[in-house]
PAKOL-97233 format. One record per residue (C-alpha): z, y, x; chain; residue number from 1. Coordinates in steps of 0.02 Angstrom, whole numbers, plus 32768, in hexadecimal, padded with zeros to 4 digits. Layout:
BEGIN
- pz / py / px / chain / resi
- Z / Y / X / A / NUM $
...
END
This chain:
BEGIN
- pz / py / px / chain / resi
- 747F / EAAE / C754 / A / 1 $
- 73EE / EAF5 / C7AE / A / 2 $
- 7433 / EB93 / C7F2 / A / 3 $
- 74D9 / EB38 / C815 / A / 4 $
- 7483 / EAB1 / C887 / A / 5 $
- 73E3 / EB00 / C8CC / A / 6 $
- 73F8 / EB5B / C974 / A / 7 $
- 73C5 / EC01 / C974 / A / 8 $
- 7372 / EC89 / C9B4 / A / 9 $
- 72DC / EC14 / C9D9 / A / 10 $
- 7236 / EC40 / CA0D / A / 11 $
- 717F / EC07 / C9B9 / A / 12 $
- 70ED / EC58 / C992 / A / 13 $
- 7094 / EC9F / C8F8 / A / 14 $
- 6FE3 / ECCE / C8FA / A / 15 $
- 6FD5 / ECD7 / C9AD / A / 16 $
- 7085 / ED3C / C9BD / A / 17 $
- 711F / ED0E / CA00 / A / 18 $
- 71A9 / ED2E / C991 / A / 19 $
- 7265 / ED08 / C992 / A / 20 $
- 72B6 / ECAC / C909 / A / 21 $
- 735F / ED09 / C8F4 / A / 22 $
- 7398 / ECA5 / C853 / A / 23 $
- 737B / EC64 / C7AD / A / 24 $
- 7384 / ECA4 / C6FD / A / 25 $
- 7394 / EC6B / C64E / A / 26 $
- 7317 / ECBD / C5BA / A / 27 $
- 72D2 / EC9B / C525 / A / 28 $
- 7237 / EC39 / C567 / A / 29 $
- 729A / EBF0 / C5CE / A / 30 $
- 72D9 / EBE3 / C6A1 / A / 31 $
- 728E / EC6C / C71A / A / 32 $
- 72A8 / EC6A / C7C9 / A / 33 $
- 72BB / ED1F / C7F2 / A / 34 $
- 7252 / ED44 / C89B / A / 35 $
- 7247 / EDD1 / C909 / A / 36 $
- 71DD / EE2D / C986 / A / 37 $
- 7219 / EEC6 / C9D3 / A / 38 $
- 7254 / EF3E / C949 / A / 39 $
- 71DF / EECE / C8B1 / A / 40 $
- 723B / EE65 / C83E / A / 41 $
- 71EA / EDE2 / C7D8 / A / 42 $
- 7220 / ED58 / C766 / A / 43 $
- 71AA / ECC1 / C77E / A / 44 $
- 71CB / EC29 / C708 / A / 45 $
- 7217 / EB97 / C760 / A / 46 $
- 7183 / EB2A / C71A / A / 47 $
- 70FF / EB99 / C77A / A / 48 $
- 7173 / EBAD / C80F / A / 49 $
- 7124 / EB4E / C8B1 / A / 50 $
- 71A6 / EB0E / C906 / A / 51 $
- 7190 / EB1D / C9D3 / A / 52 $
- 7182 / EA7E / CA48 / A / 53 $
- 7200 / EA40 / CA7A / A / 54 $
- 7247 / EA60 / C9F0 / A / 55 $
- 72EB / EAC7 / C9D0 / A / 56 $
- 73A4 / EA49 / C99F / A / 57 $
- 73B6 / EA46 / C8F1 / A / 58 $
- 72FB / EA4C / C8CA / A / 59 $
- 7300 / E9A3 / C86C / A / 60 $
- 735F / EA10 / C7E3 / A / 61 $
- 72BB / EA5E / C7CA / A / 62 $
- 725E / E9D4 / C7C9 / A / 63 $
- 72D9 / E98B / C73E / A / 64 $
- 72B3 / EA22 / C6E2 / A / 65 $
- 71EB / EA1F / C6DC / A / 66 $
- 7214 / E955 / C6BC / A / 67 $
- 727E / E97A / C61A / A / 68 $
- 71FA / EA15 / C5D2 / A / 69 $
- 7163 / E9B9 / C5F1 / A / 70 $
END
């Protein structure tokens, strides 16, 4: 439902960086929003992921997410 409803690429920052988030994975520990910077590819989990202001459509799909794992 995420990936299908969340409008991407969308910008936010990690550590200071801006990255793109190009997408969204499935893995064994659990959704990863796959960012990018330049060449660099990273999967950050979609619990850690900071999610810019305002913030992108679809993003209440991530908050139902943290909501059901917490």
């Amino acid at each position: 439902m995420v990936e299908e409803h969340l409008a991407m690429p969308f910008a936010t920052t990690i550590l200071g960086v801006e990255v793109s988030v190009i997408g969204v994975d499935l893995t064994a520990s659990g959704i990863v929003a796959i960012c990018t910077r330049g060449k660099q590819r990273q999967s950050i989990g979609l619990l850690d992921l900071p999610l810019p202001t305002p913030a992108p459509s679809g993003a209440q799909w991530i908050e139902a997410y943290r909501h059901w794992t917490s």
